[in-house]
ZAGUKE-523943 format. One line per 8 residues: their letters; for each residue x, y, z of C-alpha. Coordinates in pm, whole numbers. Example, Ala and Ser with C-alpha at 12.3 -4.5 7.8 and 13.67 -1.06 7.14 Angstrom:
as	1230:-450:780  1367:-106:714
***
This chain:
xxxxxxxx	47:-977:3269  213:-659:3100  345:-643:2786  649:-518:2704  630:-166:2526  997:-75:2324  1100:227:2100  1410:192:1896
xxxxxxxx	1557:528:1829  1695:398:1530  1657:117:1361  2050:-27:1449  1964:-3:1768  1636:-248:1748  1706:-540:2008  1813:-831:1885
xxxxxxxx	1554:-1069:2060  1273:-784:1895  949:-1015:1844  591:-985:1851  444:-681:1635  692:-410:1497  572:-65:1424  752:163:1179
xxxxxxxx	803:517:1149  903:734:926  699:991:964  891:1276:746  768:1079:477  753:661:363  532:538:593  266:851:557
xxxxxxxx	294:841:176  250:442:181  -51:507:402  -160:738:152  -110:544:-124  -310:296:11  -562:487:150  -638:603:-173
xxxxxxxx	-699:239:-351  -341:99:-433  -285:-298:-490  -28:-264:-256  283:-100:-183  631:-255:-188  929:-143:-12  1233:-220:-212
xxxxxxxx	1573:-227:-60  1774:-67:-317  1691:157:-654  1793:-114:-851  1568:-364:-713  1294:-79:-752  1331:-50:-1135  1376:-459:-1150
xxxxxxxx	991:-467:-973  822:-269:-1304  974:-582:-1475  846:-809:-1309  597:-711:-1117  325:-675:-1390  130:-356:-1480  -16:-82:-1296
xxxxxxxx	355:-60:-1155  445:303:-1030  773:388:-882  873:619:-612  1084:728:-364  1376:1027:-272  1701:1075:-210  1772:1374:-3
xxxxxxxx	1402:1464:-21  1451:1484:-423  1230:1244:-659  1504:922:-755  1553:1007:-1133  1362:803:-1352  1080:746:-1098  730:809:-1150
xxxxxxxx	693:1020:-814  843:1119:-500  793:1029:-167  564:1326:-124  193:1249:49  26:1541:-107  135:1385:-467  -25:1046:-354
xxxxxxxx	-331:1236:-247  -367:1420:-550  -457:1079:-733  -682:772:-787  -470:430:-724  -686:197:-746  -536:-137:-881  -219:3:-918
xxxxxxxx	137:-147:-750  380:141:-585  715:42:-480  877:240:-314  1277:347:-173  1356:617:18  1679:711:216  1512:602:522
xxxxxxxx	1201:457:583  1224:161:318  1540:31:506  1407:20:839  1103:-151:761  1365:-389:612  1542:-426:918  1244:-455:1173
xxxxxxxx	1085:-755:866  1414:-943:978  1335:-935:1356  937:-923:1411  670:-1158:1359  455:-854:1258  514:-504:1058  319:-223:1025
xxxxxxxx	375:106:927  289:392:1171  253:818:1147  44:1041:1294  -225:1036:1066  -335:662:1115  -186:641:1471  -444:600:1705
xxxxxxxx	-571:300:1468  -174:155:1408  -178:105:1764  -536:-79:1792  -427:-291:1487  -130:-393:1706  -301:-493:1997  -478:-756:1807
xxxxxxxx	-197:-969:1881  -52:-1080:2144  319:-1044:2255  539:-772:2306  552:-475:2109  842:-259:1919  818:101:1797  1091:121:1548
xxxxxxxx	1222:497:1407  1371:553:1082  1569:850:1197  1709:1062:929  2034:968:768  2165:757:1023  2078:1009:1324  1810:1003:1552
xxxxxxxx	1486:1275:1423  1264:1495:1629  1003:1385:1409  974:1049:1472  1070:1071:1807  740:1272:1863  554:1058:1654  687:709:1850
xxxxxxxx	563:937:2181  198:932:2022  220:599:1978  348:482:2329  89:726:2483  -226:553:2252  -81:183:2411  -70:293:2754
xxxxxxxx	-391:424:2725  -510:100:2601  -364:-195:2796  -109:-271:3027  240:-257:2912  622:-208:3063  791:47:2870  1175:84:2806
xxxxxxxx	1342:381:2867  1333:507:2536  951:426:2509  953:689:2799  1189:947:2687  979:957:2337  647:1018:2570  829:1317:2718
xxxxxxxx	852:1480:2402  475:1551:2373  511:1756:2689  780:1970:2545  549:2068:2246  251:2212:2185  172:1984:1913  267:1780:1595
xxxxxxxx	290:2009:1353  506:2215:1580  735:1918:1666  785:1832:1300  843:2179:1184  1138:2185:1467  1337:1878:1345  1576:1892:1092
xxxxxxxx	1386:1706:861  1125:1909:884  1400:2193:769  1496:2037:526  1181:2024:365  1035:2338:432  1336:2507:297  1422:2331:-7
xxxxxxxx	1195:2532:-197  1417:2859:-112  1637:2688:-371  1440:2516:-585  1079:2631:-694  960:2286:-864  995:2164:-450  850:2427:-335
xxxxxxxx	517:2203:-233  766:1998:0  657:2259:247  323:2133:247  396:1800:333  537:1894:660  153:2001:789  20:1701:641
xxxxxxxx	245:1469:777  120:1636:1097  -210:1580:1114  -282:1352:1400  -555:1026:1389  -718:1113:1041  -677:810:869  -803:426:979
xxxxxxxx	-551:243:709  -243:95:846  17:-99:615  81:-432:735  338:-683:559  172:-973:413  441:-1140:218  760:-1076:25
xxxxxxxx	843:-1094:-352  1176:-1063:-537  1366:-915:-201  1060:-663:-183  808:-623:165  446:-622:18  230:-396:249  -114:-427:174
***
């Protein structure tokens, strides 16, 4: 019997009756950088709902604690890092905690931990393998996209179309309408990168360094963000602690 197969657009507009396994996207940057993160040796990564709950975590928490996240692409003052991948990749962290907030991608994966049995976090780099992970279970599946400040983003649009494309390749599922709209967009362009470099996110980043040269290496996240099926790790939620999702 098929499955069904669902994107939400944004994260508001996640069915109610949403079950089975959740995927999450925000590909422009959380759920890459939390792949990274762990990728790279981290504890585990936490997805705080708020800044304040964020600096509460180093408290409490324990050591090894790092904090990051963005607001409007900028580093949160008084956190350790930003949501970039490339400053993940540049270091070792094994052992460590990372708990992260972002404008986007921390609250969805919120929202979708309220509705599904299930949550991982999905990009293009560890896509092909987010969607194998999800077919271990059974039930129906959700692809869930951050968007970018309340609106729906190119970027994860294109990245949700990946993902629908890997599960119909692999099983049999009944798509929603958005599912298929999202697997139109990889016919409309030639690629990730380009798809990403298009959406206004994407923009945003690549430009901010026209303004400011100390984000100048924002730019660079855009084609790393891109790259498609490079990494086997995909954050799943295995428990939450002081209002926090633990993806390990």
């Amino acid at each position: 019997m098929s499955r069904r197969l669902s994107v939400s657009l944004l994260p508001t507009l996640l069915p109610p009756q949403a079950a089975g396994t959740a995927l999450v996207i925000d590909v422009l940057r959380a759920t890459t950088t939390a792949t990274t993160f762990l990728e790279l040796g981290a504890a585990a990564v936490m997805f705080a709902p708020d800044i304040a709950t964020a600096h509460a975590a180093r408290q409490s928490v324990g050591e090894n604690v790092r904090l990051a996240g963005e607001r409007g692409g900028v580093r949160v003052e008084g956190f350790d890092l930003g949501n970039s991948p490339l400053d993940a990749a540049a270091q070792d962290w094994t052992g460590h905690t990372v708990v992260m907030n972002t404008t986007n991608g921390t609250g969805a994966a919120h929202l979708a931990a309220r509705h599904a049995e299930r949550v991982l976090l999905a990009c293009l780099r560890n896509a092909p393998a987010a969607a194998a992970r999800a077919l271990e279970s059974d039930g129906d599946i959700s692809i869930i996209c951050a968007g970018t400040d309340g609106q729906v983003s190119l970027d994860d649009c294109f990245t949700a179309g990946v993902l629908v494309g890997e599960f119909l390749r692999l099983g049999e599922f009944l798509p929603n309408d958005s599912a298929q709209m999202t697997l139109a967009l990889l016919d409309r362009w030639p690629g990730p990168l380009a798809a990403l470099e298009a959406s206004r996110h994407g923009q945003r980043l690549l430009h901010l360094g026209d303004t400011r040269a100390d984000l100048a290496d924002l730019a660079r996240d855009v084609a790393f963000c891109a790259e498609l099926g490079v990494s086997d790790c995909v954050p799943e939620l295995r428990e939450q602690v002081a209002d926090g999702l633990v993806f390990r």
